[in-house]
N, C-alpha and C positions, 0 to 999 in steps of 0.2 A: 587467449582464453582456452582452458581446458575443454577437449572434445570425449564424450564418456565411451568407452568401445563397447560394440554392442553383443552384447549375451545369445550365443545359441544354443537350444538345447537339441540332442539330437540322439533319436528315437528308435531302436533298431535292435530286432532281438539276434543281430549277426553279430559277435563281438568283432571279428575282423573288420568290418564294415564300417563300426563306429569306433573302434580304434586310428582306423586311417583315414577318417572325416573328419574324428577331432584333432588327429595331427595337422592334416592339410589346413583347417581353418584356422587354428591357433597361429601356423605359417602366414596365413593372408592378414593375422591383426585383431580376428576375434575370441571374446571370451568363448569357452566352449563348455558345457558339460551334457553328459552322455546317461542315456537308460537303457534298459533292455526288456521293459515291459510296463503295461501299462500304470500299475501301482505306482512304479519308482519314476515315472513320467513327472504325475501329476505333486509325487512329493517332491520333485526336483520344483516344478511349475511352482509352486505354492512359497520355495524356500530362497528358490533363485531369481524370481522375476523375470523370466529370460525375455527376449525384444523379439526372439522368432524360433520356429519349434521346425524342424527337420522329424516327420513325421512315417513310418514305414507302415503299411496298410495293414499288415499281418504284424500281431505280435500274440504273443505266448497265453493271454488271458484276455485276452479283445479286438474288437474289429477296429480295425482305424474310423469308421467313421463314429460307433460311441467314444471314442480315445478323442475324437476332433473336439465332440460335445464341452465334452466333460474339462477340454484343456481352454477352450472358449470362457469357460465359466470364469476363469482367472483375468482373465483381459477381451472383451470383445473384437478387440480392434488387433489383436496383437496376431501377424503374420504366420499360417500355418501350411508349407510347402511338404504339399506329399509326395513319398518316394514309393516307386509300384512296378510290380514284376510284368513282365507281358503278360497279356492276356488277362488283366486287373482291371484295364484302362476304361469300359463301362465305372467300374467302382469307384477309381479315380474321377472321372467326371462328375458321377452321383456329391460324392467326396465337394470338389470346387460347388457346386449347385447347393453345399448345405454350408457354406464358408470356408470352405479352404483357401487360400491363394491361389495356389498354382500347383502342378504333380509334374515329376520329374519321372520317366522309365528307367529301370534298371537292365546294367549298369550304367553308375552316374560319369556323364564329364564334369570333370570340377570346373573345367570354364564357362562352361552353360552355367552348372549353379551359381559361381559367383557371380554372373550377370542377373541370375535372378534374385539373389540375394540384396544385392545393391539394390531393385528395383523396387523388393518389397518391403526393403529398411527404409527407405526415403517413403516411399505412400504411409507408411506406418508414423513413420516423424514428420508429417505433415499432416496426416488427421488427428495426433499430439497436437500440433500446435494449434489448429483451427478449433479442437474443442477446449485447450487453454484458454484462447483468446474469448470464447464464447461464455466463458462461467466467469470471465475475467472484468465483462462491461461492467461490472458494478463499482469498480475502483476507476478513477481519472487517470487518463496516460494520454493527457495533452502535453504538448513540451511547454515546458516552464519561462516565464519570461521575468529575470532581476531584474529591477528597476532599481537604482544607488547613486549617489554621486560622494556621502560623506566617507571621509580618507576609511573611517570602519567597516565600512562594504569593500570596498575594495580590496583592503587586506585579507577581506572573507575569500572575495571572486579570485585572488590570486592563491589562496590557498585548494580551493574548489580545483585549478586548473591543474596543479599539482597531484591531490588526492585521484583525482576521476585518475588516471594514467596509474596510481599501483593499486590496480585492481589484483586479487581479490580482499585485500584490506577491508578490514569492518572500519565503517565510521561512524563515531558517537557525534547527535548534534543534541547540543543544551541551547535554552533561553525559555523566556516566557512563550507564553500561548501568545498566537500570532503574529511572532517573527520572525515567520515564514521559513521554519526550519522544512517543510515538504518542497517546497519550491526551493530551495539550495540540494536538497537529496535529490530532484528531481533534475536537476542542470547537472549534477556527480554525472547519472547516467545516462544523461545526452552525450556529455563528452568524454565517457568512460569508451571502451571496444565494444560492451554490449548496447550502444545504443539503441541494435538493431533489433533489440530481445525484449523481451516485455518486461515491464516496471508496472511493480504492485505494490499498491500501498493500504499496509494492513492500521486500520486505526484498531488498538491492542482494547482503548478504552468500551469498544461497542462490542464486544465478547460477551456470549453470556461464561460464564467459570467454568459449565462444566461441559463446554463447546471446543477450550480452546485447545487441545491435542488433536482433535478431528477438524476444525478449521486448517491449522495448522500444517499437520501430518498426514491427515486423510483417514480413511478409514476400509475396512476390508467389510464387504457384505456378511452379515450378522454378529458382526464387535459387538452389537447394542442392541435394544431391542428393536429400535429404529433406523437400523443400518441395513435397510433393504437394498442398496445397492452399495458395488464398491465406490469410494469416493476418491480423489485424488485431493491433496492438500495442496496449501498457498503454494507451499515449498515447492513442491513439485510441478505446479501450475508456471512457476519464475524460471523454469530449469533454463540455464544459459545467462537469465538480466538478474534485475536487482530487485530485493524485498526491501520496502522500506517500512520496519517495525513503528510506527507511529504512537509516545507512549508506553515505551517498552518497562516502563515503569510499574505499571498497573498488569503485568502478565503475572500470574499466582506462582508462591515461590515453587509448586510441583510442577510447573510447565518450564521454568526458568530449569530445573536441571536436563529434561530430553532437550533443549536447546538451545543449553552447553556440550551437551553432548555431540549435537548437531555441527555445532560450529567450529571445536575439536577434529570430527571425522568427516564433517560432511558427507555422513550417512543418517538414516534413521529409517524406524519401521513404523507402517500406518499402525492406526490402532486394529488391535485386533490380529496384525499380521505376523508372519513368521519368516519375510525377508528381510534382507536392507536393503535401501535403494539409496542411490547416491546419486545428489544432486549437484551443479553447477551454480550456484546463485552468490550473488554480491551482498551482504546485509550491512543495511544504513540503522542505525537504532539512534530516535529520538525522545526528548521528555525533557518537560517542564520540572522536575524535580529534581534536587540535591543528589544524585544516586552513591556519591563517594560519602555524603551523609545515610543514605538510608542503608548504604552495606554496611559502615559502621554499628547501624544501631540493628542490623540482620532484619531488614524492612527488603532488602534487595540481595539475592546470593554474593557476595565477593570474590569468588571464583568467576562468575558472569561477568561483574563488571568490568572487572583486569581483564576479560576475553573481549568483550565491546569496545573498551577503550585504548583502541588501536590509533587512532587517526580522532581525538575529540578538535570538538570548535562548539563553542559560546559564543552565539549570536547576539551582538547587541539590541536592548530594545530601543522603539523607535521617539524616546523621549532623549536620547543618548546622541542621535544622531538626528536634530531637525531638518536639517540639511537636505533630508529625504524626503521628506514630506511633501514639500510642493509637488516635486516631478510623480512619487508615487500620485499623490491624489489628480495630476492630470493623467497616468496612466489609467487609472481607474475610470476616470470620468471617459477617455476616448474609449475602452475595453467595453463598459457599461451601453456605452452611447450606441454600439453597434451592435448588443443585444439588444437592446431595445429597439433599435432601427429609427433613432432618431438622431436631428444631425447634434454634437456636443456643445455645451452652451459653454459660455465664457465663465474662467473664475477673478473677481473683480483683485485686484491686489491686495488693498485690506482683508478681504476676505482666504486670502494664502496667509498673509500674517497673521491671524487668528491661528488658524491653523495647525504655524509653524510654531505658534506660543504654546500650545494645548500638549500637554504631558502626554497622553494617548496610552492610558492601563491597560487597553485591551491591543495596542500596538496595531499592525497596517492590518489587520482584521477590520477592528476596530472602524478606520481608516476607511476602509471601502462600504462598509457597513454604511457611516454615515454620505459618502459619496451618491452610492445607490438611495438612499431616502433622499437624498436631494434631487435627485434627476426623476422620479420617482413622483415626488411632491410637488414640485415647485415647475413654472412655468415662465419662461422666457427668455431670452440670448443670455442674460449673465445672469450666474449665481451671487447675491449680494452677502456681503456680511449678516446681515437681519435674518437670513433666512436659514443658518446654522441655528442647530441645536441648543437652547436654552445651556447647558453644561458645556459645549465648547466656549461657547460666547463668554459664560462667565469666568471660567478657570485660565482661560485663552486670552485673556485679558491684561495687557503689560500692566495698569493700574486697578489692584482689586477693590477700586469703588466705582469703577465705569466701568461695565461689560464694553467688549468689542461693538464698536458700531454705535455705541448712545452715546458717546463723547461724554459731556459731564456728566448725564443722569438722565430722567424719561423727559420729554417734551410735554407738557401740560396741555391738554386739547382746548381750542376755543370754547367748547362748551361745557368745560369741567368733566372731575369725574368720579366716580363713585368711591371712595378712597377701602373703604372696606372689601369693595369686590376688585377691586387691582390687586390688595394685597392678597385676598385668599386666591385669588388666580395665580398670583408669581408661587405663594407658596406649595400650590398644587401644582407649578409646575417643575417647581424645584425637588419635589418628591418624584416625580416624574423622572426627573435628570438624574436623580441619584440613586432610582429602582428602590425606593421606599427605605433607603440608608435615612436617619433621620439626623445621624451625626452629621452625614455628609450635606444632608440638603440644607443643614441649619449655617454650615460653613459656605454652602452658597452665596445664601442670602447674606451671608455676614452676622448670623444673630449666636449669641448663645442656644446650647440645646434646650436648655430648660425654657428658652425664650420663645423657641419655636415650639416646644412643648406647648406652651399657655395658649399658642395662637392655633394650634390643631385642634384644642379644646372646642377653645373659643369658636372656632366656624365650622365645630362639626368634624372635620375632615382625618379624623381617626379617632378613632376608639379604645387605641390601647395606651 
């Protein structure tokens, strides 16, 4: 994995001085560039981003300690080691007591300062990453657990084991909504080299539009009228692991070219600013959409997408692969069972082949969805057939005139029963199952639409 070198900027209205500072450091590995008063300081500051500022107490238009202020304003956190004549060294201290790092007397050893240099680059890249990780709780960065046994999983998890390894390759992942394209990006960079780096997963869809550069990219203190502080973006918050675009489909085609741009140079600049900064990150981009359709029809850049699809994979969904279903829904049921802190109940066999019969549109979402409403609801060591969902029972069913579980049909109670309120109950629940689809609920029940039409009338139970 690429390591970025780090930027000095170095402050000194001696030109000898800062001629043979920038030579020696560019010798040790770092980037260097040089001022010689305060103006060209802060226009360097602003343009270069530097990681640490070699600061001379005396320069030609101000004191080092407004120069400190003023160069603070760029990065609070960013490393400001002052260089000071004898007989300064009150100054200098005043200097450390208002945020300096550290002061160095003159003349300099360059192997003192490269030890401090070292010391103040590392506390600088480690208060980076403790406040990444803190703006960062809002996304999930538990490790991922595949649950597979059909031969199409497998083909995935061996391709997974391939991709993670040539980083930094972009990977496209396609299929429907939840099948579990975040949990395969999320195993990429477990057993990618950055595991050890933060994985961020941006859902593209929950942006507001005119958010998504400054989510993004970040923003520099007064880009906007609401940009009272600087911000650091996703990008920059991932510097080292992986961004996983979740959705990248729905990103506005004006954000789709700075992140072409991006993925090109892997540079860009916050809004508002007048650096670049260059970032280290891995980009996963997913979507439930056609994208080789939507560049066609110019719904999606087509320069993007040929950038993105470096490494794609089409996840099957999990109507494709039955085979999955049992072991997924007892993962769920143990995962579930120990949030909740209760011990997991049994799933009866009939009640897995329902299951395993059920087409499942909303795929292993779906899947746990229903899991959780059963551990949820229901009470007692085994889960029965009976106690699935009206809509798995019926569609789940190898013969569509016997749901799962009623073998020929209902069992008639000893004491009869209301024949008009069974039916408006089934059909209330059949609209239920089918979230008020009237096509779909009528093909529940088995009846024509118009059929189910007359009996909505009939008992009332819709109006339109």
């Amino acid at each position: 994995m690429k390591m970025r070198r780090a930027k000095i900027l170095v402050v000194d209205d001696e030109e000898l001085l800062r001629l043979w500072l920038g030579e020696q450091l560019r010798g040790a590995g770092f980037e260097v560039c040089v001022a010689g008063s305060r103006a060209e300081a802060l226009r360097l500051a602003a343009a270069e981003a530097p990681s640490l500022v070699l600061l001379d107490l005396r320069l030609p238009d101000t004191n080092g300690l407004d120069a400190l202020e003023q160069l603070h304003r760029f990065d609070r956190e960013m490393p400001v080691i002052i260089m000071t004549a004898y007989g300064e060294i009150e100054t200098a201290v005043a200097a450390v007591k208002a945020g300096a790092y550290q002061f160095l007397q003159k003349p300099l050893s360059f192997e003192q300062l490269l030890v401090i240099l070292d010391k103040a680059l590392e506390a600088w890249r480690l208060r980076h990453q403790v406040d990444g990780l803190r703006e960062m709780h809002r996304w999930d960065s538990a490790s991922a657990t595949v649950v597979a046994r059909s031969a199409a999983m497998r083909a995935v998890l061996d391709w997974v084991e391939k991709v993670a390894g040539a980083d930094p390759a972009t990977v496209l992942l396609q299929g429907e909504s939840g099948t579990g394209k975040d949990v395969i990006a999320r195993t990429i960079h477990d057993r990618s080299p950055r595991r050890d780096a933060p994985f961020l997963r941006v859902t593209c869809t929950a942006i507001p539009e005119n958010l998504y550069e400054s989510e993004l990219f970040g923003h520099e203190r007064g880009a906007f009228s609401d940009a009272r502080e600087k911000k650091r973006g996703l990008l920059e918050l991932a510097d080292g692991g992986t961004v996983l675009l979740d959705e990248i489909g729905d990103i506005p085609l004006g954000v789709q070219a700075k992140l072409l741009s991006f993925l090109e140079t892997r540079t860009f600049r916050r809004v508002g600013g007048l650096a670049d900064l260059e970032v280290d990150v891995r980009i996963i981009a997913a979507t439930n959409r056609d994208l080789a359709l939507a560049a066609r029809q110019n719904a999606f850049r087509p320069d993007l997408y040929y950038r993105i699809n470096v490494l794609p994979q089409v996840l099957p969904p999990l109507r494709e692969r039955p085979e999955d279903v049992a072991p997924l829904a007892l993962h769920f049921l143990d995962e579930l069972s120990r949030e909740f802190h209760r011990a997991p109940p049994r799933l009866a066999a009939e009640t897995l082949a329902c299951l395993e019969a059920y087409r499942w549109p909303g795929n292993a979402r779906e899947l746990r969805n229903v899991v959780e409403r059963l551990l949820l609801l229901e009470e007692g060591g085994e889960i029965t057939v009976e106690q699935l969902p009206l809509e798995v029972r019926l569609l789940g069913a190898a013969d569509p005139a016997a749901p799962c579980g009623d073998g020929a049909g209902f069992a008639l109670p000893a004491g009869g029963v209301d024949l008009e309120q069974v039916e408006r109950t089934l059909i209330a629940q059949a609209l239920d199952a089918a979230r008020g689809n009237k096509t779909r609920a009528a093909r529940l029940l088995r009846l024509t639409r118009d059929t189910l039409r007359y009996r909505l009338e009939k008992y009332g139970l819709d109006a339109g």
